[in-house]
C-alpha positions in Angstrom: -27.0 -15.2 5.6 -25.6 -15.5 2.1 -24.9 -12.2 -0.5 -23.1 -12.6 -4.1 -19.9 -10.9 -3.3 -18.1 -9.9 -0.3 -15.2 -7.8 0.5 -12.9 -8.5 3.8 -11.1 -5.7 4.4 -12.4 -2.0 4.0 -9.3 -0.2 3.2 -8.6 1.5 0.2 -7.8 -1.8 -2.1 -11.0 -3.4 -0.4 -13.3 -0.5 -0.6 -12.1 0.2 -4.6 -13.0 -3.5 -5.4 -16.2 -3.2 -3.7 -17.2 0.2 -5.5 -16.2 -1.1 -8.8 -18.3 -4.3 -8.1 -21.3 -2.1 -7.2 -20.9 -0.2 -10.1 -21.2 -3.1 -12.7 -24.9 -4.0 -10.8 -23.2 -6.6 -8.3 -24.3 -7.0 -4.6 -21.5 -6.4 -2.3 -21.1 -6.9 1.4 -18.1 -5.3 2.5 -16.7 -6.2 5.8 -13.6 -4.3 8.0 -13.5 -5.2 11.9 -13.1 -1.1 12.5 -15.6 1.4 12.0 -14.6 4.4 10.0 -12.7 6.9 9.9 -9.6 4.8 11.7 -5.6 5.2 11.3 -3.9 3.0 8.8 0.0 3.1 9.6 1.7 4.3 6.7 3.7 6.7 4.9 0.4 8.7 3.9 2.0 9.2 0.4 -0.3 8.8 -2.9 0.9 8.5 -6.2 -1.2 10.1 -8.7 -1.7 6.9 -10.6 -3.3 6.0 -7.5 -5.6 8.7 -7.8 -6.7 8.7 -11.0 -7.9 5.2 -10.5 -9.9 6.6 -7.9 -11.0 9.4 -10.6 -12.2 6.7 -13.3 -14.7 5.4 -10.8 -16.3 8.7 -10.2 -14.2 10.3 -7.6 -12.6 12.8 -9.4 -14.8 15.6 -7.6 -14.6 14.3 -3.8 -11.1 14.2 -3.7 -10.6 17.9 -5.0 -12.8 18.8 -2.8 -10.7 17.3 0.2 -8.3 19.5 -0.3 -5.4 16.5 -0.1 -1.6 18.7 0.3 -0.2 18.2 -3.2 3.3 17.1 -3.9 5.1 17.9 -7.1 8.8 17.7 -6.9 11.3 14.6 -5.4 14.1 14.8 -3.6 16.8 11.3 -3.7 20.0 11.4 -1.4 22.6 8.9 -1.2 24.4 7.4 2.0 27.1 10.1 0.9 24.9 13.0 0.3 24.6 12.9 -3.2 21.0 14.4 -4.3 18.3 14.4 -7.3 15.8 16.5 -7.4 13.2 16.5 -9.9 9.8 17.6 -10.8 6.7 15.1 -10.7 4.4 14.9 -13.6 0.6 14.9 -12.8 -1.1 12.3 -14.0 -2.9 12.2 -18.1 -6.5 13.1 -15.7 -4.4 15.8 -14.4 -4.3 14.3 -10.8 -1.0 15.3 -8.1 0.3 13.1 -6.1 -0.3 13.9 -2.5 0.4 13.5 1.2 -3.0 12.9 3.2 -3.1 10.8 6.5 -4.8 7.8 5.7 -7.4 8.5 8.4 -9.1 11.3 6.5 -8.0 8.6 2.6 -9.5 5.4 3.2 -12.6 6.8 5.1 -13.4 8.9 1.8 -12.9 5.7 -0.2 -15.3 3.6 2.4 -17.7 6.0 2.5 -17.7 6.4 -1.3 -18.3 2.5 -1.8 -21.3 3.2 0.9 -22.9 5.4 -1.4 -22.2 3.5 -4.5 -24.6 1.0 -3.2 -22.2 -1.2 -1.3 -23.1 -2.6 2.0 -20.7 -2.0 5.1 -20.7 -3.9 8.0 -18.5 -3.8 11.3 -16.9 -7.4 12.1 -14.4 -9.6 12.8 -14.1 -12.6 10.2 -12.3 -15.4 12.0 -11.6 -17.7 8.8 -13.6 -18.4 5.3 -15.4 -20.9 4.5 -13.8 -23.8 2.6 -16.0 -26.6 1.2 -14.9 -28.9 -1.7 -11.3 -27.3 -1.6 -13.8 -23.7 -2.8 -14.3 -20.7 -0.6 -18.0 -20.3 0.1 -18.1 -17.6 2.1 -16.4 -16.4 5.7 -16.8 -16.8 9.5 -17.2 -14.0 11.5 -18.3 -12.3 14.3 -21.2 -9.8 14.3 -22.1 -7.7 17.5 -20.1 -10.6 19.6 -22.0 -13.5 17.2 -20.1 -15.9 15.0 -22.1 -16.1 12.1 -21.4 -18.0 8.5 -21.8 -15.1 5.6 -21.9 -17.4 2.3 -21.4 -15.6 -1.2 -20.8 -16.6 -4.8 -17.3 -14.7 -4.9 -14.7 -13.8 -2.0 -12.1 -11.2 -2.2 -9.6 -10.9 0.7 -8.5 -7.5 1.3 -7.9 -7.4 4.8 -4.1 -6.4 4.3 -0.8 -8.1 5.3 -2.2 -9.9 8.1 -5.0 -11.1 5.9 -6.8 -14.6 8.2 -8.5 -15.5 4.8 -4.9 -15.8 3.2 -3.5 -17.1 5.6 -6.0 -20.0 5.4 -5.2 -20.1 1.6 -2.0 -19.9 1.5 0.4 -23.2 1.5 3.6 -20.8 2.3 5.0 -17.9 4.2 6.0 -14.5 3.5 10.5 -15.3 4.0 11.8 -12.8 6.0 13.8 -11.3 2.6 10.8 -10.7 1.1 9.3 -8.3 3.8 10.0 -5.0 5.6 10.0 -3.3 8.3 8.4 0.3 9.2 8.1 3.1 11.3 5.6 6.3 10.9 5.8 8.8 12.9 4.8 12.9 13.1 6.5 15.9 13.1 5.2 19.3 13.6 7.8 21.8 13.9 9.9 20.8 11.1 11.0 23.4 8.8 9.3 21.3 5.6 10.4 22.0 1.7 6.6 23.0 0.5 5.1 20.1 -1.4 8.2 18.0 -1.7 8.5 14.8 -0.9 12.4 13.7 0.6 13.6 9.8 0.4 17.1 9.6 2.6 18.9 6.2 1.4 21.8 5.8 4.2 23.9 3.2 5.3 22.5 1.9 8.5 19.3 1.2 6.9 20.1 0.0 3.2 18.6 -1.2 1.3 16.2 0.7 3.1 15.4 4.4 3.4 14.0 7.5 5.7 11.4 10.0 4.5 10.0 13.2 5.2 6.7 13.5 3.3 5.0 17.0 4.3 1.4 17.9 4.9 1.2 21.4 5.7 3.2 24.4 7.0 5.6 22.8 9.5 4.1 19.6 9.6 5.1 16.0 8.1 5.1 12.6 8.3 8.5 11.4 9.0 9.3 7.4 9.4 12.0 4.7 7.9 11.3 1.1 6.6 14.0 -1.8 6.1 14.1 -5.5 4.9 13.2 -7.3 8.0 16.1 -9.7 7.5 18.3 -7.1 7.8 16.6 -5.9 11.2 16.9 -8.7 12.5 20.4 -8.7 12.5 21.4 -4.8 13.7 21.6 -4.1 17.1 19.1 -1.1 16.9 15.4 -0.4 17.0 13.6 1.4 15.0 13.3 4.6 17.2 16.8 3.9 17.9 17.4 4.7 14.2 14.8 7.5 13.2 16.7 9.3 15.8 20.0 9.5 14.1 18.0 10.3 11.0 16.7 13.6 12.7 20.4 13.9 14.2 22.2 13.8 10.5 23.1 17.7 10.8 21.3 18.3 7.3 18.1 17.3 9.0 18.7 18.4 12.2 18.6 22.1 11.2 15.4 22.1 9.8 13.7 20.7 13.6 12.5 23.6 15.3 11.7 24.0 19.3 12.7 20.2 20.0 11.1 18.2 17.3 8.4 16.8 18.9 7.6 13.3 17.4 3.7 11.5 18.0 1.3 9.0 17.1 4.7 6.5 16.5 3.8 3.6 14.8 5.4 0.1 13.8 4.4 -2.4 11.0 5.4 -4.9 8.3 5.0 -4.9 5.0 5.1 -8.3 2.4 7.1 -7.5 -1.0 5.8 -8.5 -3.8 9.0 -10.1 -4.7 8.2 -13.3 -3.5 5.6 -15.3 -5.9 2.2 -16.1 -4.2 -1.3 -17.5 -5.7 -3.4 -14.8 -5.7 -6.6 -16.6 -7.1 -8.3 -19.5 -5.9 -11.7 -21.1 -6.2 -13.8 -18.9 -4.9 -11.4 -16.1 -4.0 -9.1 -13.6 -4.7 -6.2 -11.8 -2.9 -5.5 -7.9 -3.6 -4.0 -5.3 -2.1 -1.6 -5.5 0.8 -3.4 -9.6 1.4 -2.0 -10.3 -2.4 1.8 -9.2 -1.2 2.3 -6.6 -4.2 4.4 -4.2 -1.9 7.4 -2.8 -3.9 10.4 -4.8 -2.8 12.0 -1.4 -3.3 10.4 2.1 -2.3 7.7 -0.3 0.2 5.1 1.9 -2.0 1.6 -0.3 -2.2 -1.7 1.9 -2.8 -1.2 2.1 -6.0 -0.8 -1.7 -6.8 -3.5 -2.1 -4.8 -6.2 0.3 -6.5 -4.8 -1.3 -9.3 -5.9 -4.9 -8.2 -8.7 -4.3 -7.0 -9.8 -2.9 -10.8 -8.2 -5.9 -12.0 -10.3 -8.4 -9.7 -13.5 -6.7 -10.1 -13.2 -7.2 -13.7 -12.6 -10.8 -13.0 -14.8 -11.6 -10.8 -17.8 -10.0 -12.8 -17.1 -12.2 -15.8 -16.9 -14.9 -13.5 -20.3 -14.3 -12.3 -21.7 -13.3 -15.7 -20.2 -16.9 -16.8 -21.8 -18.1 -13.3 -18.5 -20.3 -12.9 -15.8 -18.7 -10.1 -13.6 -22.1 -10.3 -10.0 -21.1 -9.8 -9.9 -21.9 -13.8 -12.1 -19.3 -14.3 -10.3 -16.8 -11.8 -6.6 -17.5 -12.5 -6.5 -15.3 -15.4 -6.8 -12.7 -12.4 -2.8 -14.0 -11.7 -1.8 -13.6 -15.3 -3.6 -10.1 -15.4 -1.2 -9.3 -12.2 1.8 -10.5 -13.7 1.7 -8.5 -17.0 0.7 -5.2 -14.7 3.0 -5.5 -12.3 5.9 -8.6 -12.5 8.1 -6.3 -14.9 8.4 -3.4 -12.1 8.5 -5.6 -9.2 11.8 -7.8 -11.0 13.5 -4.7 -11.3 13.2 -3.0 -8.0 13.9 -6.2 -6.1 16.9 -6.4 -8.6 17.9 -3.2 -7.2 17.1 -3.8 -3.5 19.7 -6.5 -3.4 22.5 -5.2 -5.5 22.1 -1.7 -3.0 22.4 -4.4 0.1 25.3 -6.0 -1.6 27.1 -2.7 -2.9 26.1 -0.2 -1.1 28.4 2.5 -3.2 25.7 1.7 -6.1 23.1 4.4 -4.5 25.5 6.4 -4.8 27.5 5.6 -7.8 23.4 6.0 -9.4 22.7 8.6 -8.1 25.6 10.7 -8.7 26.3 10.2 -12.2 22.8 8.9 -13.3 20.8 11.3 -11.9 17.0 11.2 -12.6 17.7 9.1 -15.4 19.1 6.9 -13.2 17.3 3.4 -12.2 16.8 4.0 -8.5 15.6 7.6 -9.4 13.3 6.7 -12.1 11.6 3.7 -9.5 11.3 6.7 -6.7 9.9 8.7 -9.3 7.7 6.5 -10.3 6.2 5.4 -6.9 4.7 8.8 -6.7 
């Protein structure tokens, strides 16, 4: 079985790449081991950047019409209580950000590359193909099959625990240079309407908690910290979302109990730590690529950016008919001048607030929205 292009991973990096492939005439397989619509753990937060990608490939329409719960103001407080609030500025299409659980997201994204003319297919891809130090395709298996699936171009998209990076890569993701998460739901939470709340405090620094909203009463509620620093606490994660919903400020707001479901664990890789993302034959994006803030954790929008970036690439590749890692490394340099700035400084950040502490507040304080950390939260969304 051979096809020009595919896509591992259907998510929304995967699926975006795939669309925008099948929109410049290409013919894309694109392959996820889960049917859709499925749960992706996360904080169900999406910047408007990250939607007006989405609108610049024709989705402007679909996603109004989803009715996603719009977010337009931030709140920041600091280990010692010290808040910003500020108002969030929809994007130059006009897009909000949002809070949408990435069930009902990433199947409108699928399902879009489906009708774009992209070719879905349920699967488990073991490993890719490597011949002459060039990926030729991927292993997988098919309705309990293995079967080889050669193409022209690969694109690994199937998020942290990518197989087909894995089998590129000559390194691993250091424990400083990932996270830890936990997602869970709330819905009897007395919720400030379409405001989205980031708690930095000290147990969890350079970490934070959050309350992102969805609807009268409801919200998804979760914290993430560097994995490092896990490692050494004598807590779990439940351990500490509970004396986040304990801190009296948050505790008033729980009504009838506070009920917590669908709980949820997972890592994250920063994109602090320098990793190939082009090969012969292949390119990484999305979650697979590691371009996770090393900051606010935020990664959709990094990834719908990618997977524009790659798309790009890999159609001049296959206009040039050469995908030799000379061809595709401009997709690295491409990368680097999006994102390397905004990743420096967060991860900058990260570690003087796990060295200092008092900074988050000291920032936050006296800087306000105009401070650093602010401007990096306000950014994310």
């Amino acid at each position: 079985m051979e096809r020009e292009i595919i896509v591992v991973g259907a998510g929304p990096s995967g699926s975006t790449t795939a669309t925008a492939l099948a929109q410049k005439g290409h013919n894309v397989l694109l392959i996820d081991r889960q049917q859709f619509p499925r749960d992706k753990t996360c904080g169900d937060g999406i910047p408007a950047g990250a939607i007006e990608i989405l609108y610049s490939l024709g989705m402007k329409e679909r996603i109004q019409d989803a009715g996603f719960y719009p977010v337009t103001r931030i709140l920041l407080s600091s280990p010692r209580g010290y808040v910003v609030e500020a108002d969030l500025k929809p994007g130059k299409m006009g897009a909000n950000s949002c809070v949408v659980p990435r069930t009902e997201f990433d199947a409108l994204i699928q399902q879009y590359a489906v009708d774009s003319g992209v070719e879905f297919c349920q699967a488990q891809v073991k490993e890719p193909i490597i011949e002459d130090n060039r990926v030729v395709g991927v292993r997988a298996t098919v309705n309990g099959n293995l079967q080889e699936i050669r193409a022209q171009a690969v694109v690994a998209a199937d998020g942290v625990t990518s197989v087909v990076a894995r089998t590129l890569r000559d390194d691993k993701q250091e424990d400083g240079h990932r996270a830890v998460a936990l997602r869970t739901y709330i819905t009897d939470i007395e919720e400030n309407p379409h405001q989205v709340e980031f708690y930095l405090y000290h147990e969890i620094l350079p970490g934070y908690a959050w309350i992102f909203p969805y609807g009268e009463g409801k919200a998804n509620v979760g914290l993430g910290m560097r994995l490092d620093k896990f490692r050494e606490i004598d807590s779990s994660l439940e351990d500490l979302v509970d004396i986040f919903l304990e801190m009296p400020e948050i505790k008033k707001r729980i009504r009838r109990g506070g009920e917590l479901n669908d709980t949820a664990i997972w890592q994250l890789n920063f994109g602090s730590q320098p990793i190939k993302k082009a090969y012969s034959g292949a390119l990484l994006v999305g979650d697979a690529a590691g371009l996770i803030n090393p900051l606010t954790g935020g990664g959709i929008h990094n990834g719908l950016q990618s997977a524009v970036l790659a798309s790009d690439v890999i159609h001049e590749a296959l206009e040039k008919k050469d995908t030799s890692l000379k061809q595709l490394a401009v997709y690295d340099d491409l990368i680097n001048e999006n994102m390397k700035a905004n990743m420096r400084k967060s991860y900058f950040l990260q570690r003087s607030l796990m060295r200092i502490p008092i900074w988050a507040d000291l920032l936050i304080r006296w800087g306000g929205s105009n401070s650093d950390i602010a401007n990096i939260f306000i950014d994310k969304l």
